[in-house]
Residue frames as a rotation matrix with the C-alpha (Angstrom) as fourth column:
UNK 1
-0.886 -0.451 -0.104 78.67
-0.349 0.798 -0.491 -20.37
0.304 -0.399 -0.865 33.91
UNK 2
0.188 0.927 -0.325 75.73
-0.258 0.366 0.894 -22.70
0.948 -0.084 0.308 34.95
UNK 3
-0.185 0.443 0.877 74.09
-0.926 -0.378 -0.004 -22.23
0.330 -0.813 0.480 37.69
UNK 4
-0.301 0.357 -0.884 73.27
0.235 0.926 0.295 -26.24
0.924 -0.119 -0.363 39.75
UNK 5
-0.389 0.486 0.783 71.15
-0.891 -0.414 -0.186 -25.73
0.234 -0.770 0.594 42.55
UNK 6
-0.828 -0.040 -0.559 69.87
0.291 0.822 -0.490 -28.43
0.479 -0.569 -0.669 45.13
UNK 7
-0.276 0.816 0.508 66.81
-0.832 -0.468 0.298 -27.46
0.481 -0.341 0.808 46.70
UNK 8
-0.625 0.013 -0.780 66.15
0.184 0.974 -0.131 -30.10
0.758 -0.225 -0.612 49.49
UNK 9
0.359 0.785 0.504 63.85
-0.497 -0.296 0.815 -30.34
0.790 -0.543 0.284 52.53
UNK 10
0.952 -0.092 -0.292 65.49
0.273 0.688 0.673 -30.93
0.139 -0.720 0.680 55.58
UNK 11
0.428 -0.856 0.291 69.24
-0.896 -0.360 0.261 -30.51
-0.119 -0.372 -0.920 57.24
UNK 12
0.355 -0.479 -0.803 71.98
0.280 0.874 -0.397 -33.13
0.892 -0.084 0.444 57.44
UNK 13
0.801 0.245 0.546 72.82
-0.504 -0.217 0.836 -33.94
0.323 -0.945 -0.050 60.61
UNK 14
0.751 -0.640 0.163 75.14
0.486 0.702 0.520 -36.81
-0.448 -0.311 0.838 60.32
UNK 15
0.510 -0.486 -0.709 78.84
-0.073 -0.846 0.528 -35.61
-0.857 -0.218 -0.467 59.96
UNK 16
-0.691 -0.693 0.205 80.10
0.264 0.022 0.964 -37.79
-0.673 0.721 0.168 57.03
UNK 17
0.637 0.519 0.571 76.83
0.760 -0.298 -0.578 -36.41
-0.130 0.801 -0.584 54.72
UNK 18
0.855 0.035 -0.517 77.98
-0.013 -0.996 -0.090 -32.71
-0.518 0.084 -0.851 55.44
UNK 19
0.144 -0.981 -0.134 81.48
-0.298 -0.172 0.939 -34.08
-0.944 -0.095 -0.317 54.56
UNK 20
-0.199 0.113 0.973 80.51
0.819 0.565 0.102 -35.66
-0.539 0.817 -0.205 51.30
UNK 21
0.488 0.479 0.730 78.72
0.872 -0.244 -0.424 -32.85
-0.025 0.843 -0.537 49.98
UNK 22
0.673 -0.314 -0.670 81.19
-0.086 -0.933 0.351 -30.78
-0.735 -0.178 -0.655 50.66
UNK 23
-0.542 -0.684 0.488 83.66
0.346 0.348 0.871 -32.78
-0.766 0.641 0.048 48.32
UNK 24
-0.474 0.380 0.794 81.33
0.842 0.460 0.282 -32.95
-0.258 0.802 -0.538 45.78
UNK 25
0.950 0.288 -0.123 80.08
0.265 -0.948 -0.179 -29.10
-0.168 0.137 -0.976 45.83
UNK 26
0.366 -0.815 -0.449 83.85
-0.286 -0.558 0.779 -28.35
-0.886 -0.157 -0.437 45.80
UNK 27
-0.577 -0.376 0.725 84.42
0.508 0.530 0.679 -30.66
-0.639 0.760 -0.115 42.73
UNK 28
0.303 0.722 0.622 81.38
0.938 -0.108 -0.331 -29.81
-0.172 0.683 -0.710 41.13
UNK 29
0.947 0.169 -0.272 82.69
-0.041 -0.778 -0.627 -25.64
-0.317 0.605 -0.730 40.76
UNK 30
-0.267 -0.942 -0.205 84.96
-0.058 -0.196 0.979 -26.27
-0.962 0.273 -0.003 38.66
UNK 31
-0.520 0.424 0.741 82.47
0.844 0.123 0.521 -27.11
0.130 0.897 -0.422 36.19
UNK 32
0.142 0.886 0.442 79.27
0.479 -0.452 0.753 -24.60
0.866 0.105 -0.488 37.39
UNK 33
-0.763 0.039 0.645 78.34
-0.450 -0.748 -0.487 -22.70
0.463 -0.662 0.589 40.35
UNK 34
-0.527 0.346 -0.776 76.99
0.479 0.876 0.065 -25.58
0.702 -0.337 -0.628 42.85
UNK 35
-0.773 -0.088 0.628 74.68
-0.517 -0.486 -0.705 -24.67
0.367 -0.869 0.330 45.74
UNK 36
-0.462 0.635 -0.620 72.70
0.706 0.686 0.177 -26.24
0.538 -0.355 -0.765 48.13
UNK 37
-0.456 0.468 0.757 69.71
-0.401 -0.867 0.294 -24.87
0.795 -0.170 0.583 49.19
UNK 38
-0.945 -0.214 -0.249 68.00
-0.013 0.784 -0.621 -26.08
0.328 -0.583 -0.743 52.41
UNK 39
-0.450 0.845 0.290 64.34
-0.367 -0.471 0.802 -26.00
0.814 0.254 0.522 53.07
UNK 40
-0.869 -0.171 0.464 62.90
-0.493 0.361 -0.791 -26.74
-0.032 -0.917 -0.398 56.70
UNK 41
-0.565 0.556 -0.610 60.73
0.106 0.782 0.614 -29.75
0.818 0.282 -0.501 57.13
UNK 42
-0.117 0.672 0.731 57.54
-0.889 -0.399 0.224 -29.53
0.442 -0.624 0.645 58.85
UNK 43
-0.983 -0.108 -0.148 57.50
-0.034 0.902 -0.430 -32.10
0.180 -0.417 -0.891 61.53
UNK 44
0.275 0.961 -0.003 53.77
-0.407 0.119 0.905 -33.47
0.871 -0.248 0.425 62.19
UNK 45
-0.505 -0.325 0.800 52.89
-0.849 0.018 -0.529 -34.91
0.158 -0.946 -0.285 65.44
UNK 46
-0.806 0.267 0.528 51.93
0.103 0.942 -0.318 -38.36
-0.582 -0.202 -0.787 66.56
UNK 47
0.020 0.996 0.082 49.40
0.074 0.081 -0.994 -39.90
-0.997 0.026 -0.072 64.06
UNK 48
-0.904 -0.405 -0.139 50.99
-0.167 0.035 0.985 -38.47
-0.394 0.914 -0.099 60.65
UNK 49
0.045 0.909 0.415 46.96
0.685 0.274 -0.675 -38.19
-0.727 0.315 -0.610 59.44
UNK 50
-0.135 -0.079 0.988 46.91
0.986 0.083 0.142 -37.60
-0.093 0.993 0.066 55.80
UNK 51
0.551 0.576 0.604 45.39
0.767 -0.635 -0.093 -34.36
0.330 0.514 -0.792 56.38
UNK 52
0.764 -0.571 -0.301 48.10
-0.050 -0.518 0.854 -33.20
-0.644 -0.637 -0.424 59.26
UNK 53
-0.108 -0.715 0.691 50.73
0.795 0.355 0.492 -34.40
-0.597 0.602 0.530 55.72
UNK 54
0.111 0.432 0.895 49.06
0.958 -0.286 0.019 -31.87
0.264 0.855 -0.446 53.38
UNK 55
0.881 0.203 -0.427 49.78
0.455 -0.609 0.650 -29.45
-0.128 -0.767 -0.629 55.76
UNK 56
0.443 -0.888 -0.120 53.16
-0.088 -0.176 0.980 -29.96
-0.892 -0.424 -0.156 56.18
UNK 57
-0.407 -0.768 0.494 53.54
0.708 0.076 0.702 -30.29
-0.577 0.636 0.513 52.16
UNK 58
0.773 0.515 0.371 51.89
0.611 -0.762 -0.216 -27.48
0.171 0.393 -0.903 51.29
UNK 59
0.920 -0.190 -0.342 54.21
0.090 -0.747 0.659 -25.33
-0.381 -0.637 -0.670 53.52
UNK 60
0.412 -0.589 0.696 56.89
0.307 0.808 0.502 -27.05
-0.858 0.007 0.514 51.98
UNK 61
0.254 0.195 0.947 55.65
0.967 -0.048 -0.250 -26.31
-0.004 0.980 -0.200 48.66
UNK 62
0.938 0.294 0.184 55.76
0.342 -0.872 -0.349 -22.40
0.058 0.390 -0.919 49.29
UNK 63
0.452 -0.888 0.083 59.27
0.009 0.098 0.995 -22.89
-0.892 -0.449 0.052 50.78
UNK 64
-0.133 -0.661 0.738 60.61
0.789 0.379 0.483 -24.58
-0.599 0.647 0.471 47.72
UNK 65
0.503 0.554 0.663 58.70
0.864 -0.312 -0.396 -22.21
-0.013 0.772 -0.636 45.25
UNK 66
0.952 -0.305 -0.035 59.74
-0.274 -0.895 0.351 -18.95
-0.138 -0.325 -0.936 46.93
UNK 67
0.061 -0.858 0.510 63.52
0.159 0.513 0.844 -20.53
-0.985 0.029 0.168 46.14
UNK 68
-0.140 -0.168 0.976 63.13
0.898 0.393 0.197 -21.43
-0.416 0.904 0.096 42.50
UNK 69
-0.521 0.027 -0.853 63.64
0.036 -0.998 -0.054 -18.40
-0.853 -0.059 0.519 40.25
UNK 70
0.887 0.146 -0.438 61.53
-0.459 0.179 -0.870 -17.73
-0.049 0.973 0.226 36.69
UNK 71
0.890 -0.146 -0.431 63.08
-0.411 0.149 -0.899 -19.85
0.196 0.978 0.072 33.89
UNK 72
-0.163 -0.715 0.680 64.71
-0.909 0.377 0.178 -22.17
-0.384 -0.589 -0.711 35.70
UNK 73
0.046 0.499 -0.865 64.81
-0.835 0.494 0.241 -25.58
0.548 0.712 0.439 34.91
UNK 74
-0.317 -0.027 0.948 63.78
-0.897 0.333 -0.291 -27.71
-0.308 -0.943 -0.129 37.72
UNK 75
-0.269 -0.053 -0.962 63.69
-0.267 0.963 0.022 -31.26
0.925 0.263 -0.273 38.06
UNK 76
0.416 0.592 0.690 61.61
-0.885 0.086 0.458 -33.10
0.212 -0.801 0.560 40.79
UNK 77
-0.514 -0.548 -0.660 63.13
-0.507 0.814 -0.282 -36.04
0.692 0.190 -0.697 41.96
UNK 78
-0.167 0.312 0.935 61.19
-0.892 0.356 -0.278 -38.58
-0.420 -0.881 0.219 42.88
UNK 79
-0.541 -0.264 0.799 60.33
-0.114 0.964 0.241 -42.26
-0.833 0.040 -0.551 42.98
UNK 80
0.486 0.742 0.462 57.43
0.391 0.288 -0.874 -42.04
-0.781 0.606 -0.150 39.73
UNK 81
0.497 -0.184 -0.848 60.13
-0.580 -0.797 -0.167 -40.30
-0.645 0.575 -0.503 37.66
UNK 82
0.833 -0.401 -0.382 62.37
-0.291 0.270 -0.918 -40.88
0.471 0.876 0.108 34.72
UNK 83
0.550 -0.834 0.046 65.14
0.574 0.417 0.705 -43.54
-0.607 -0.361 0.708 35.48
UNK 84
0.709 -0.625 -0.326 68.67
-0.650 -0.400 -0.647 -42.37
0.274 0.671 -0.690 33.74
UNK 85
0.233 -0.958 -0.170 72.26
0.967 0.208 0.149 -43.60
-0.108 -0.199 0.974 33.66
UNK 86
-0.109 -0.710 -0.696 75.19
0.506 -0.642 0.576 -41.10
-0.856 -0.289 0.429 34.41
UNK 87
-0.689 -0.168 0.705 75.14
0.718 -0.027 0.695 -40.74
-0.098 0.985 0.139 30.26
UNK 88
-0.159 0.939 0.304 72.09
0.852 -0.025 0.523 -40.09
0.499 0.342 -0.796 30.15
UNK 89
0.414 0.013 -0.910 72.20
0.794 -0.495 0.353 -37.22
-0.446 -0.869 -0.215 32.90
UNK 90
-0.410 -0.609 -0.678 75.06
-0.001 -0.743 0.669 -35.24
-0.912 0.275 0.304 31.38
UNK 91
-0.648 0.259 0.716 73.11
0.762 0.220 0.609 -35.53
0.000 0.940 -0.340 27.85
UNK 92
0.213 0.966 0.147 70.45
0.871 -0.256 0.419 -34.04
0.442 0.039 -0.896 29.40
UNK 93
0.168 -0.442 -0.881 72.57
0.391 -0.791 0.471 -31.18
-0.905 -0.424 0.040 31.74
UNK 94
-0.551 -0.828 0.102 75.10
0.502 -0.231 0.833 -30.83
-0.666 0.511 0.543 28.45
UNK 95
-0.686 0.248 0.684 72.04
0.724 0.131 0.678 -30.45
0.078 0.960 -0.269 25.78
UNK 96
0.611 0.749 -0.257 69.99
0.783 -0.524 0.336 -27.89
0.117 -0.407 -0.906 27.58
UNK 97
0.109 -0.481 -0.870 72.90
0.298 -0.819 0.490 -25.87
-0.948 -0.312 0.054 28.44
UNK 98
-0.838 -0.544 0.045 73.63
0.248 -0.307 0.919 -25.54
-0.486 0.781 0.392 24.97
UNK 99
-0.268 0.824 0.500 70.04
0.825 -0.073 0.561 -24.72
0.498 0.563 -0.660 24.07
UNK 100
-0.476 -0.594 0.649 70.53
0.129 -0.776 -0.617 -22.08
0.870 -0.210 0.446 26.46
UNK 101
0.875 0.443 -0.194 69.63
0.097 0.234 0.968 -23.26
0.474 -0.866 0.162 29.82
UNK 102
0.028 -1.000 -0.001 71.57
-0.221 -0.005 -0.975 -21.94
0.975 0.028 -0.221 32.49
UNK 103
-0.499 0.366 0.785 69.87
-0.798 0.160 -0.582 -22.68
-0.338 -0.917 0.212 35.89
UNK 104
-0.593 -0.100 -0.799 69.48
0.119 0.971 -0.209 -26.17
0.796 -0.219 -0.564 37.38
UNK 105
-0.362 0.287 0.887 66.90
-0.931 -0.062 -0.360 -26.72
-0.048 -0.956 0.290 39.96
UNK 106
-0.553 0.183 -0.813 67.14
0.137 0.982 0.128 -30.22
0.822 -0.040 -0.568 41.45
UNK 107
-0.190 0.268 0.944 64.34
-0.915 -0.398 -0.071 -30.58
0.357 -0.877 0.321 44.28
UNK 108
-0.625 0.038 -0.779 64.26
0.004 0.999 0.046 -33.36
0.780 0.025 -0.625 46.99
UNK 109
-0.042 0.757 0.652 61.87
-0.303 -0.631 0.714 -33.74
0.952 -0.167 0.256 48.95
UNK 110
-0.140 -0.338 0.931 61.33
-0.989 0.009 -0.146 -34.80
0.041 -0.941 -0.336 52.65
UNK 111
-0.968 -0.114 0.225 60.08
-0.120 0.993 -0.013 -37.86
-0.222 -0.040 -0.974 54.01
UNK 112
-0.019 0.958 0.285 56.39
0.331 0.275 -0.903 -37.35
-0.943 0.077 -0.323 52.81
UNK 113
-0.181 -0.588 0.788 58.32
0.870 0.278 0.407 -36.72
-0.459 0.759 0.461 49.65
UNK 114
-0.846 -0.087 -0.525 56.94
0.164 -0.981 -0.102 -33.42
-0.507 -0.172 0.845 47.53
UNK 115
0.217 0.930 -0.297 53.39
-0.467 -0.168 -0.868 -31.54
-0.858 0.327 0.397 46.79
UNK 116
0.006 -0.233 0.973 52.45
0.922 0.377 0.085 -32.56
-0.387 0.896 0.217 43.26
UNK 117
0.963 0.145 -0.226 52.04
-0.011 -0.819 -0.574 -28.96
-0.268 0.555 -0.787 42.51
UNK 118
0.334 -0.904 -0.268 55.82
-0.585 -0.421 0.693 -29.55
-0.739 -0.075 -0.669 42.43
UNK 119
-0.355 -0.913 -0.201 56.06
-0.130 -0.165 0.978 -31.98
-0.926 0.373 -0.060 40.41
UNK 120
0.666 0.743 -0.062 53.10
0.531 -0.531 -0.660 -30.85
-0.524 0.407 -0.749 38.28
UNK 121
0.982 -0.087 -0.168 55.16
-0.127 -0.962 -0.242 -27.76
-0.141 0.259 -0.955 37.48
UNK 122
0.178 -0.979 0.104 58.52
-0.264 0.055 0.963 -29.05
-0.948 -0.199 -0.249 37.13
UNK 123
0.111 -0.565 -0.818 60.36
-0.963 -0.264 0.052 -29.66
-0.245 0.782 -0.573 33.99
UNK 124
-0.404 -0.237 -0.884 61.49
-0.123 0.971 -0.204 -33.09
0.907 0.026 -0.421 34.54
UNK 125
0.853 0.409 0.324 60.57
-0.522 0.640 0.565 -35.98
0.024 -0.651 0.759 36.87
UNK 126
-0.122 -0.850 -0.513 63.58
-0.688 0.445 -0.573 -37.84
0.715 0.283 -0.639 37.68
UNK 127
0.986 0.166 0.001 63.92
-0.120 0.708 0.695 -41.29
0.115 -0.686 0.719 39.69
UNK 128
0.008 -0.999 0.040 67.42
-0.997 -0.004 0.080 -41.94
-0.080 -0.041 -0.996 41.21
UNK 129
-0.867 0.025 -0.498 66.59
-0.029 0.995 0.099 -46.16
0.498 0.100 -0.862 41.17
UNK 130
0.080 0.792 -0.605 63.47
-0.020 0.608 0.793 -48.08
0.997 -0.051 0.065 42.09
UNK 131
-0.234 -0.262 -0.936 64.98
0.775 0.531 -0.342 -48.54
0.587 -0.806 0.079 45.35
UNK 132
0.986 -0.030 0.165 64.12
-0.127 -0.777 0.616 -46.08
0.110 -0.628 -0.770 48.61
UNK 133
-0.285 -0.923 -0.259 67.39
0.789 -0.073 -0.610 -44.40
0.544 -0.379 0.749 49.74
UNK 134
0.345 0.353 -0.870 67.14
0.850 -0.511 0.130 -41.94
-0.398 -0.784 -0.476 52.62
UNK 135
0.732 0.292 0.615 67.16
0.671 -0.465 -0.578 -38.35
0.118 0.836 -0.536 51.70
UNK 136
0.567 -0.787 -0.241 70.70
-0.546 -0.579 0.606 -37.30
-0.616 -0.212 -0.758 52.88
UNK 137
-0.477 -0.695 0.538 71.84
0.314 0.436 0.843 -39.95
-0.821 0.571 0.010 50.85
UNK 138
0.296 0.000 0.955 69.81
0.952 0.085 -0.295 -39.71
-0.081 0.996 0.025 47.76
UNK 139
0.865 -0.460 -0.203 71.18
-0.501 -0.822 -0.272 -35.17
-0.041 0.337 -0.941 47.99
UNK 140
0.058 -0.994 -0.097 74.72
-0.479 -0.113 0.871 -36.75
-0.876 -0.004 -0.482 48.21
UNK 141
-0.099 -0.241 0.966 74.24
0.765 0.602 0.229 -39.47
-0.636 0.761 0.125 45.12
UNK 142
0.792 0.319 0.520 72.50
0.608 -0.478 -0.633 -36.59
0.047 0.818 -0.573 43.04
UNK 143
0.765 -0.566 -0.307 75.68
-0.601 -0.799 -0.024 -34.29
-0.232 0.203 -0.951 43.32
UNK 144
-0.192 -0.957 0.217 78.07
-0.178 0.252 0.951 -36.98
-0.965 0.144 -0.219 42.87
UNK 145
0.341 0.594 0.728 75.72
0.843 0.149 -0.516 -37.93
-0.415 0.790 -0.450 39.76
UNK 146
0.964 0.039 -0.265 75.88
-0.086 -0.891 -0.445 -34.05
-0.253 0.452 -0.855 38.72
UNK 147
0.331 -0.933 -0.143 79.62
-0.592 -0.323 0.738 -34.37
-0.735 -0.160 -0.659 39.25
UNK 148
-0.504 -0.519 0.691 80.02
0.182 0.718 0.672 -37.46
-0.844 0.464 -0.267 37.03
UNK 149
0.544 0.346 0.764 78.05
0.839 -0.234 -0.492 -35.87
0.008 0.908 -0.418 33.93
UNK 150
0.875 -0.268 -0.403 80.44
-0.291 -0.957 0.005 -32.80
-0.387 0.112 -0.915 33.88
UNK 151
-0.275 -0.765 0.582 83.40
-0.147 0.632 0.761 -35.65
-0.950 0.123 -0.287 33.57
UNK 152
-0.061 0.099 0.993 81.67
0.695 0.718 -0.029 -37.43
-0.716 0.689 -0.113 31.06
UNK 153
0.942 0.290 -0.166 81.15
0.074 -0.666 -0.742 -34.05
-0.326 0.687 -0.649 29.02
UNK 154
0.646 -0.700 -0.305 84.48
-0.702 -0.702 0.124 -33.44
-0.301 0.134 -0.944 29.03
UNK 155
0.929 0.075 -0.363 85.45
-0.106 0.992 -0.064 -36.85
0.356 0.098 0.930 28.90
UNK 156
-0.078 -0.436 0.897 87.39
-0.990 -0.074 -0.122 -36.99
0.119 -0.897 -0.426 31.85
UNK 157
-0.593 -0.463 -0.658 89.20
-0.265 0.885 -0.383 -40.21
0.760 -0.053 -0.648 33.13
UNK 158
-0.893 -0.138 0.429 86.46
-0.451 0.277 -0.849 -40.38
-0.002 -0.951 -0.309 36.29
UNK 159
0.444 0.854 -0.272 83.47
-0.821 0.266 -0.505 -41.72
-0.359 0.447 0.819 34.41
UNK 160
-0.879 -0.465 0.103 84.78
-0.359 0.790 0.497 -45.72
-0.312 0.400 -0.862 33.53
């Protein structure tokens, strides 16, 4: 069974995220073996100077890393990445698995977004849209996303 891993920076806090991704981790194993990982964000203090940022994504960086296992395939998600549609997504989930990928690492980052060693070293760049979306929402789109490319493999009735 594939493996779909989240790897985010930061907690949700607000009650209908926690309540979303719970749907959507519950939907999602029926296809794979869903999990969010959580990764604690390094608050800076007053000032946020570029060098007091590098700091706090470095730490970041060893966080995620120390997470991600060999021979994974990890995907960085961020705003310089590849755009997709839903299609496109499950092509790309559906055609790896079958090349024998079985681990998923999506990583989001915080709000000073993530090291480039991350996404240097990642597999893919993804963009979720052009637009900024805060980063409890953009973990909930990316699992309903994950969730609607398992549909569309199967061609399921929840993908119009």
């Amino acid at each position: 069974m594939l493996k779909i891993c989240i790897v985010c920076v930061g907690k949700l806090k607000e009650r209908f995220y926690h309540d979303a991704e719970y749907e959507y981790v519950k939907r999602l194993s029926g296809y794979c073996k869903p999990e969010v990982i959580e990764i604690p964000e390094h608050r800076l203090p007053a000032g946020n100077e570029n060098p007091q940022i590098q700091i706090a994504l470095n730490k970041e960086r060893a966080a995620i890393m120390a997470k991600i296992p060999e021979g994974a395939m990890t995907a960085a998600m961020c705003v310089e990445g590849l755009e997709m549609d839903s299609l496109g997504l499950s092509e790309f989930l559906m055609g790896n698995a079958g090349l024998g990928t079985s681990r998923f690492y999506f990583i989001i980052g915080g709000s000073f977004g993530l090291h480039d060693d991350i996404k240097k070293s990642a597999s893919i760049r993804l963009s979720m849209s052009k637009m900024t979306f805060p980063h409890n929402l953009a973990r909930v789109v990316l699992l309903e996303q994950l969730y609607r490319a398992f549909t569309i493999s199967e061609g399921g009735k929840y993908h119009k």
